[in-house]
N, C-alpha and C positions, 0 to 999 in steps of 0.2 A: 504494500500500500504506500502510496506516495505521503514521503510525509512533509508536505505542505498545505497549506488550504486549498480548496477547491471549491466550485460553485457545487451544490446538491442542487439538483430538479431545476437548472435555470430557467430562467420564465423568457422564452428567444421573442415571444408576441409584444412586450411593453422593451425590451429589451432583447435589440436583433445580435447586438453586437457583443456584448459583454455576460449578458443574462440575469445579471446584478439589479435584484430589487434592495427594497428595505430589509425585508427580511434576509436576507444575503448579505446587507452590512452589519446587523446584529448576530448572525450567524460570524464570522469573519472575527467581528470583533471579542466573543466568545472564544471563538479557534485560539486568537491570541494572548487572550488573560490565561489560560487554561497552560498554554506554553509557559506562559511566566511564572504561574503558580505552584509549576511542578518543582520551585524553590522554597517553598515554604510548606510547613504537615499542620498547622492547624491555625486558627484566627489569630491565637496572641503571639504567633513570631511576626515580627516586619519583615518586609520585604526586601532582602538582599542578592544580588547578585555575584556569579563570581566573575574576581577579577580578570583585565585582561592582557597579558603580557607587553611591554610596549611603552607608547609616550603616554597613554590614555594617565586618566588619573583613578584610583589612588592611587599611587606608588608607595612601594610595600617599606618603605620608611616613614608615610605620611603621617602628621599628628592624627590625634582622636579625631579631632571635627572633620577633616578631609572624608571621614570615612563616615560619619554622619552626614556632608555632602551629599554622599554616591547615593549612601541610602534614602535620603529624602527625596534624592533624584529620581532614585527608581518608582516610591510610593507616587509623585507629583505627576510622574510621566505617563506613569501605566494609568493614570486616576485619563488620560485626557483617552483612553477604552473604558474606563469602567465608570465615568460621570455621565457619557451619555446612555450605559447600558443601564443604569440605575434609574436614570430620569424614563428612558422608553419601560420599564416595570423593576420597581423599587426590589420585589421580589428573587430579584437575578443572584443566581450562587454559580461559585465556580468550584470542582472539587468540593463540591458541598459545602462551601463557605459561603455566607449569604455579602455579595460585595459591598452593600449599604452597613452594613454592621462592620466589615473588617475595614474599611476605608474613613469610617466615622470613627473607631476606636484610636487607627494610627495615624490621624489628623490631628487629633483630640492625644495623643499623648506627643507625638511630636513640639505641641505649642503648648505644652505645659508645664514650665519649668519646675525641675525636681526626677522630672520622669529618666528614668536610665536612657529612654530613647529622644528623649528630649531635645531641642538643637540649642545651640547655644547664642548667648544674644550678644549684640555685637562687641557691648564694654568686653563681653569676655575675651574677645581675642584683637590681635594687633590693628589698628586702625587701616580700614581697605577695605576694596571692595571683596565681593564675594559671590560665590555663588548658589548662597539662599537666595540672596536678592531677584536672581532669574526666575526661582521655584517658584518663590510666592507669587509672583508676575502669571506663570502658565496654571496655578492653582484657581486664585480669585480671579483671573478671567474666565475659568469654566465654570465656578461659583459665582458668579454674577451672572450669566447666562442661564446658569443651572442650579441656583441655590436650593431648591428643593433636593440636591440627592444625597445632601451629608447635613445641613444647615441645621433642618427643622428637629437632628436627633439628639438636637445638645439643650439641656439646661440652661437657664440662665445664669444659675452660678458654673457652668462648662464655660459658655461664651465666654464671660467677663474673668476666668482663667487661663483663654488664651490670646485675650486681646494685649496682654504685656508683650509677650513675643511677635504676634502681628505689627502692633505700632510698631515696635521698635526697630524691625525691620525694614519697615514700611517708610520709614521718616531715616534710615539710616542713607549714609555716604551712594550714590550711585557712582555709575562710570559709562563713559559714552555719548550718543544719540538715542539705542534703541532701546541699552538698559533701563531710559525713564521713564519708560513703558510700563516696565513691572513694578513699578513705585508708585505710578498713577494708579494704573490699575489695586493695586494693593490699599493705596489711600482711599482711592473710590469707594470699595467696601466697606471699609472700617465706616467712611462718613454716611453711605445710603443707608447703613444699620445701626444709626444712632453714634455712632462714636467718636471722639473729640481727635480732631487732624490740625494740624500745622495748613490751614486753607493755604494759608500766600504760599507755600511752599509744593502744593499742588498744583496751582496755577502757576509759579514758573517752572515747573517741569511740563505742563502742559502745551507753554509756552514755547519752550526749547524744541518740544517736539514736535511742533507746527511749521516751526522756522526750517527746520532741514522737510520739509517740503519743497520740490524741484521742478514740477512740471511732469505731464505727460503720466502723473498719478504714482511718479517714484520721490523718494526720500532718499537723502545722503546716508549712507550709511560709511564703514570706511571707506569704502569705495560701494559701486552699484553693484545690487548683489539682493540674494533671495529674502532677505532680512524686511527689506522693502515692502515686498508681499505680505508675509507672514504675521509682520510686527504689527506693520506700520496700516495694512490696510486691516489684515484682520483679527489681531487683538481691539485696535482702534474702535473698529467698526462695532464689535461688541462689547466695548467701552461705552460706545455712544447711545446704541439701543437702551441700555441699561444705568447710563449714569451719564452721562454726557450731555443728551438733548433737555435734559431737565433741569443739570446745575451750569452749563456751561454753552451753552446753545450757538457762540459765535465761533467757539473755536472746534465743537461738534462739527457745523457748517464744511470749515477747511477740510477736515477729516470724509464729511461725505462726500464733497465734491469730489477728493483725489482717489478716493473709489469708486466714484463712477466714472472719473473718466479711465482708471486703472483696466477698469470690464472692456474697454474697446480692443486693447490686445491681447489679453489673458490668455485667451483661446491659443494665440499663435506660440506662444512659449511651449507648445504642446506634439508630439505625434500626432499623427491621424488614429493611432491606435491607443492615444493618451498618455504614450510613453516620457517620463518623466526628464528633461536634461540634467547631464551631470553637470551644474557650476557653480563656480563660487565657494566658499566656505563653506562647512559643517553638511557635507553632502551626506552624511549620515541620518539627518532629519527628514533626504528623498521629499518625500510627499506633503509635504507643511505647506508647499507653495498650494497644495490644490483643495488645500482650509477656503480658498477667497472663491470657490465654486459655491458652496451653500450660503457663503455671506454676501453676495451677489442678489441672494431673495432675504436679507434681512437690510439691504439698502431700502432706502424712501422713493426713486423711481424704479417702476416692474419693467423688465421684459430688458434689461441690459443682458442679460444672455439667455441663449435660447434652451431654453430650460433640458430639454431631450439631449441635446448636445452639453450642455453641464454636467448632467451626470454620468455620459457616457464616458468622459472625460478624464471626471473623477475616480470611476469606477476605474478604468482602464491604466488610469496611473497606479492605483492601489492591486490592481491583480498583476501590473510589472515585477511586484516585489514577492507579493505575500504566496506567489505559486510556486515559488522557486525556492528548491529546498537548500541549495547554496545559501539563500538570504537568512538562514537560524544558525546562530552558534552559542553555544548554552542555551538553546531552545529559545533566546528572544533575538527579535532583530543583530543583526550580524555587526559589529565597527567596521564601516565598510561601503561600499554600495551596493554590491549584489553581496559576495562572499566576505569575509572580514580580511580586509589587508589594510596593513599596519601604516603603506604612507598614504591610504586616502583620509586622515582623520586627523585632528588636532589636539593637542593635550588638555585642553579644558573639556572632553569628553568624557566619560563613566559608560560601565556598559549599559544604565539606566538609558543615556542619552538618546537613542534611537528611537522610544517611543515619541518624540516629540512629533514623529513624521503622521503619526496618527490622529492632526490635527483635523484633518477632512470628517473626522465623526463626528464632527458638533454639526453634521449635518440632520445629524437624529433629533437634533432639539426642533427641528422644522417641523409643522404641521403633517400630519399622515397625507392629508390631503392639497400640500404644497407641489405646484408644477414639477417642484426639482425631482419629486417621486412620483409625478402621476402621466408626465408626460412622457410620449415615446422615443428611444432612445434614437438619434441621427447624427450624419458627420459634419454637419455643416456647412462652413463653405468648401471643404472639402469632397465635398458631393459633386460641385463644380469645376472642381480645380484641373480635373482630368492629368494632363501629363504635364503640365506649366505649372508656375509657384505664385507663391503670394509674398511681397514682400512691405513689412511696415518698419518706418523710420522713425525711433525715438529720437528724438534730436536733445533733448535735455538729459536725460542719462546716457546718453551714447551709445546707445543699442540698436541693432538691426536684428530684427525678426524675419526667416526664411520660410515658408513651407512648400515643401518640394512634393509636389502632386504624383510626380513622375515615384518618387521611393516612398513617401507615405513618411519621409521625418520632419521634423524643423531645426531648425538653427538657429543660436544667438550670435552675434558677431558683437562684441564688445568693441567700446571708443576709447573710454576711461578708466585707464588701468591704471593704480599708482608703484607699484610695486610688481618682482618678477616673483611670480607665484604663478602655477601650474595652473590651479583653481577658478584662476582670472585672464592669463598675458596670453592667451592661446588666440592664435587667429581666428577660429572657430569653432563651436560646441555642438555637438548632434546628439539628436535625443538616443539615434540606435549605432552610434557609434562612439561610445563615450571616452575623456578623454583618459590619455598616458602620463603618466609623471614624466618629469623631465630626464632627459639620458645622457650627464657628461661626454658622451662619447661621442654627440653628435647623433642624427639623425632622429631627434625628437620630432613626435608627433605633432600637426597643426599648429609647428611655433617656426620659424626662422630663431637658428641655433647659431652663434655666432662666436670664434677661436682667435683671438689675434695672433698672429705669427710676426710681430713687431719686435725684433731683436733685444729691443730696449724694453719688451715688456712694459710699452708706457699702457699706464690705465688711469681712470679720471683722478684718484686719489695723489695722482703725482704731481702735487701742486705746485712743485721748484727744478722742474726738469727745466722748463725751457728758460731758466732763468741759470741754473747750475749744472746741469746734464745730469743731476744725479735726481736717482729714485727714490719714492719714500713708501716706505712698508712693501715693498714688490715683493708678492709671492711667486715665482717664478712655477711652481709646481700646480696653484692655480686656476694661472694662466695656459696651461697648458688643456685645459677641459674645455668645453664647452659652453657658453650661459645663451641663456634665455636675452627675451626685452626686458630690460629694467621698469618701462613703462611705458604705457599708449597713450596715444591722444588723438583725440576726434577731431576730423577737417571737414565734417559735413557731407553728404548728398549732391553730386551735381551730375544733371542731365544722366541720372542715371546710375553714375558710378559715385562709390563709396572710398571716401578718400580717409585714409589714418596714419600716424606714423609712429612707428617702434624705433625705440629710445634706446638702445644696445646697451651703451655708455651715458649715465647721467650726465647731467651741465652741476656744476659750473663749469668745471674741467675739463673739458675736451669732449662736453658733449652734443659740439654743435659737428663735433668728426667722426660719430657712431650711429647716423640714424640710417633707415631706412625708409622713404615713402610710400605709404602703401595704395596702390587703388584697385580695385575689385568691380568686376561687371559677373555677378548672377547671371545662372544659364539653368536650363531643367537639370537638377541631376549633380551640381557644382558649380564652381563659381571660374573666371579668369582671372585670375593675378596678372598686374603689370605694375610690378613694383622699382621705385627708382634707389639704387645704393647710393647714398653721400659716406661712406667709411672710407676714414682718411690714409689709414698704412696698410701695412700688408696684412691679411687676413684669411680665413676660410670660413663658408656659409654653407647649412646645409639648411632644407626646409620638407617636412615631409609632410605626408596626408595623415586622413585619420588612422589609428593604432587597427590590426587585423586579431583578437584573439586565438589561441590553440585552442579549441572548443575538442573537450577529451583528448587531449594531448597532440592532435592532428595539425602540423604544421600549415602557413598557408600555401598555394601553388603562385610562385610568383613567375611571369614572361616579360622580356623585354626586348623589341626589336627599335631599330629608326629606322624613318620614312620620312620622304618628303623634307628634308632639312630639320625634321622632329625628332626627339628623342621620347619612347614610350616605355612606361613599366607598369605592369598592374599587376594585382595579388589577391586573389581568391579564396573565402572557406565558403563551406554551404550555408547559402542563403545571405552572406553578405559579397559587395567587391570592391575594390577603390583602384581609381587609373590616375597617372600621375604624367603631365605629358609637357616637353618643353620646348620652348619652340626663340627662346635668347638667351644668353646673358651665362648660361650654364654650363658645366662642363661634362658631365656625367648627371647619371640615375643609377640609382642605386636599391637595394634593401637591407634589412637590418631583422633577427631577432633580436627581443629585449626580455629583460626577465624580472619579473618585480617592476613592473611598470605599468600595468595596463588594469583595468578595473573589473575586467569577467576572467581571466586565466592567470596564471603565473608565466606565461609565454603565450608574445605577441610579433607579427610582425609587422615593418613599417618601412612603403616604398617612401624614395627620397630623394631630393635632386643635389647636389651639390658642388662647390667652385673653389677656387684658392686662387685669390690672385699676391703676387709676389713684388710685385713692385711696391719702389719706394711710397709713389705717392699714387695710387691707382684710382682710374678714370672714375666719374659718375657713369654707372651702366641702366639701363632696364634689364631686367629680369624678368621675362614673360613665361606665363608658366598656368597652365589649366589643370585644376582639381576636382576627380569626377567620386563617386561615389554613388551604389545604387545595391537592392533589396533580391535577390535573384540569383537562380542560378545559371542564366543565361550567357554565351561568351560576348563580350565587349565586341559592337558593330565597327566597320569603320565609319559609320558615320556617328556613332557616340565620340570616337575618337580623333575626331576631324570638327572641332564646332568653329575652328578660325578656317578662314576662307581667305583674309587677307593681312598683312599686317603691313603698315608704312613708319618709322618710325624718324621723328624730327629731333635734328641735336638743336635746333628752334625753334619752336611754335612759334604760330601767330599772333599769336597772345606775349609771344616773348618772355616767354619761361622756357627754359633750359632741360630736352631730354624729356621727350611725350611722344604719342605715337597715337595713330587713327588707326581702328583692330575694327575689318570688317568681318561678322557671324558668316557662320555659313547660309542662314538663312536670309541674308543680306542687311541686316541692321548694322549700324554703324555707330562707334561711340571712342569719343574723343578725350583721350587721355593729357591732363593739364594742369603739370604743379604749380600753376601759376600761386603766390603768393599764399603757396599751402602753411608755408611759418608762420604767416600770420592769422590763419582761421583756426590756429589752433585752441581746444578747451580740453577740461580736465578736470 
């Protein structure tokens, strides 16, 4: 028997695609407590989990409270399955524990100081933040939506026993932009149920967290990223239903607006089969982004998404993980994305942390009779899209949204990267081909990977080279690997093409001699790069497609022939392919096994183009270069591998910018490549 969840008796007539009613989310989310629980033998042990080797936390020297941490993590997290299974019938046991009873007992001793399991309050340990502070944030947001399913089981002298540890928490030190979230949120409660709050001190947190409002319904976080979604639209959102629109109504407003204008692209962050993207941080949370499908019918206008299509959405994100018997290790959610590997994760994780991805069940607090469960399940626009894409342009967080009709995935293309992190600096992100850690050795996945071979080993930190000849802090050993972009930035949308540029080398120091310009023309299937080098010494470049897994150990088949003045390599497993084709600037194609890099195997492969130029001071080049990718086990046409028909390339535009080129499609469109005063449109 397969031990993962599965749909029983799906209902194909209200749901063609998934089969996934309500009852199959209450089911599911039963499947999952029942995993969880198989750590604990009866109501009065807490819930812990065991550790997991690695950078995660606790680490097995951690003080006491770290490991009070983990475990409040685990109780807080699993609560966001069993608050809404408790709310749809109070009655709900797991292992014949009834969850209303064992979730109100260790709530209730957790916030009452004295208790052995008790947490501790902030005087007690060194000034800082923490990470209770998040907990109580993902608690009293599902208690403010859902007070009925632990609230109503406490005393009044209970309540006012653990209101010392709520305040205190609640009014303690935050950190960040979306940390004062969980502080609002936590005050919010305290004040709709009578209790005495620090008001001004709710209001400039409220405050703060309106101000990193961006446009286009995203919020700054460190950088742009899923926090956005999750936090910012829907904790917010049910902040506001519940405490917002009644004590705070102007700055509720801000908050609704940028989730409804959020609902205009939601959809397209999405497969066709609701499969979730790998980006950004804490990819271990997967499916938290797809919380803002049910919150979408708890907005003030109806019909921002099409209800049939919402849940197929959600449903289909949520069966990417939960079928896959890869995705359990100690029977809960994996540290990981499918399987638990150690570099897709951050150390402010526990192996609690994964439940937070089970944020989309507060879709059960919806009416029985809510569109998001009553209507029938469809793909959208993707009904339409036949073999062409759909492409939307965030211009204020710097994101491009793909979806490719032709393979049934989408794609983010980040602008505003500040930092080289895998997570982020990648050219682009595919919901079914997720990304590869980075690979010193060159040939990393959807990044241009970048070696200088500069005798002098200059790097930006060499602040007195050209004043002294000498180096400062040169690691020679290093420089000898390969790095990522230190950082992107957005040059905007024109006439088509997506203009960005990767930062190799930071500024001050020598980083006006490390970039790359990027520009991108969308095609069904992949995109054309014709990117311009400004890297000022000798160096070597390598830039590769998306990562291929070993899927059961089965390497991929890769072929490489030239044609026509092209250089081609593709690489093959069943059911996925990616072609890799070059047509300037380059010197070779290549492939690569990697190992401990890729998110579905421990061995992946990855085709790749790359150059060494050796001169002193070498030329501004283009680099033309087409990245295909598609769902099949069909052989690559030559007209899949043929989508340029023409290329002219100018060391002067028109425009009188330096090193552009006009790249006629083979279908005959034409689009004009133009760095004109790309340093100047830069943002970030």
């Amino acid at each position: 028997m397969k031990k993962a969840f599965e749909v029983i008796n799906p209902n194909y007539e209200l749901s063609p695609s998934t089969g996934m009613t309500r009852q199959h989310y209450i089911d599911c989310a039963k499947y999952l407590l029942e995993r969880a629980f198989s750590h604990i033998d009866s109501i009065e042990q807490h819930l812990s989990f065991p550790p997991v080797p690695g950078k995660t936390y606790p680490q097995p020297n951690a003080p006491e409270w770290r490991h009070r941490s983990a475990d409040f993590e685990a109780l807080e997290r699993t609560f966001t399955l069993a608050g809404p299974l408790i709310h749809v019938d109070p009655e709900t046991t797991i292992k014949g524990i009834n969850l209303r009873d064992y979730y109100s007992l260790h709530i209730y001793n957790a916030f009452t100081p004295g208790h052995p399991n008790s947490l501790p309050l902030p005087e007690d340990l060194p000034d800082s933040n923490y990470q209770f502070t998040c907990e109580f944030g993902g608690l009293f947001k599902t208690l403010l939506l859902m007070p009925d399913t632990v609230m109503s089981t406490y005393t009044e002298e209970q309540k006012n026993e653990m209101v010392e540890t709520i305040s205190k928490w609640g009014h303690h030190r935050t950190t960040q932009n979306n940390w004062r979230i969980f502080n609002v949120v936590t005050l919010s409660f305290l004040k709709k149920y009578g209790y005495e709050i620090d008001d001004e001190l709710l209001k400039s947190h409220l405050l703060w967290v309106a101000s990193y409002h961006s446009g286009n319904g995203w919020y700054l976080e460190q950088t742009y990223n899923y926090y956005s979604i999750s936090l910012f639209i829907v904790y917010t959102t049910i902040w506001n239903r519940t405490f917002g629109d009644e004590y705070y109504p102007e700055i509720s407003d801000i908050i609704e607006r940028s989730a409804q204008r959020l609902m205009e692209s939601l959809p397209s962050f999405f497969g066709r089969d609701g499969f979730i993207n790998m980006w950004s941080r804490s990819i271990c949370y997967r499916t938290w982004v797809s919380g803002a499908f049910p919150v979408s019918f708890m907005l003030k206008k109806p019909n921002l998404l099409d209800p049939g299509w919402a849940r197929r959405l959600c449903s289909g994100s949520l069966l990417q993980f939960v079928t896959r018997e890869d995705f359990y290790h100690n029977e809960i959610p994996s540290l990981g994305f499918y399987g638990r590997r150690e570099y897709m994760v951050q150390n402010y994780s526990c192996p609690g942390s994964p439940f937070l991805m089970f944020l989309p069940f507060i879709c059960l607090a919806l009416p029985e009779d809510s569109p998001f469960w009553t209507a029938k399940e469809n793909d959208g626009f993707w009904e339409s899209l036949g073999d062409g894409f759909k492409k939307v342009v965030l211009d204020n967080p710097g994101l491009v949204l793909v979806n490719h009709g032709k393979t049934g995935t989408s794609e983010i293309i980040p602008g505003k990267v500040y930092y080289d992190d895998p997570n982020y600096s990648k050219l682009s992100y595919n919901t079914h081909f997720p990304w590869e850690d980075h690979n010193p050795d060159g040939g990393t996945s959807m990044e241009y990977s970048f070696r200088s071979l500069d005798p002098r080993d200059v790097r930006g930190d060499d602040v007195n080279f050209y004043l002294t000849g000498l180096t400062v802090d040169n690691d020679a050993l290093k420089n000898q690997k390969f790095t990522i972009s230190q950082s992107m930035l957005y040059n905007g949308v024109v006439d088509g093409v997506l203009y960005r540029q990767a930062i190799m080398r930071k500024p001050p120091n020598n980083g006006v001699g490390y970039i790359i310009d990027l520009a991108e023309i969308t095609i069904p299937g992949g995109v054309i790069r014709v990117d311009r080098t400004r890297l000022a010494f000798e160096y070597e470049l390598t830039l590769g497609n998306y990562g291929l897994p070993h899927v059961n150990g089965k390497k991929a088949v890769v072929k490489q022939f030239e044609e026509d003045g092209k250089k081609v390599i593709t690489a093959t497993i069943p059911g996925r392919s990616v072609a890799l084709i070059t047509y300037n600037g380059w010197d070779q194609v290549e492939s690569m096994v990697h190992t401990n890099r890729n998110a579905e195997e421990d061995e992946s492969t990855v085709v790749f183009a790359r150059k060494k130029r050796l001169d002193k001071n070498p030329p501004i080049e283009l680099l033309i270069t087409v990245m295909l990718h598609k769902r099949d086990d069909n052989e690559w046409t030559k007209d899949e591998l043929s989508p340029i028909k023409n290329i002219e390339i100018f060391e002067v535009t028109r425009s009188l910018s330096t090193m552009g080129a006009l790249i006629t499609l083979a279908d005959n469109r034409e689009f004009t490549i133009d760095f004109k005063d790309v340093d100047g449109r830069r943002s970030c």
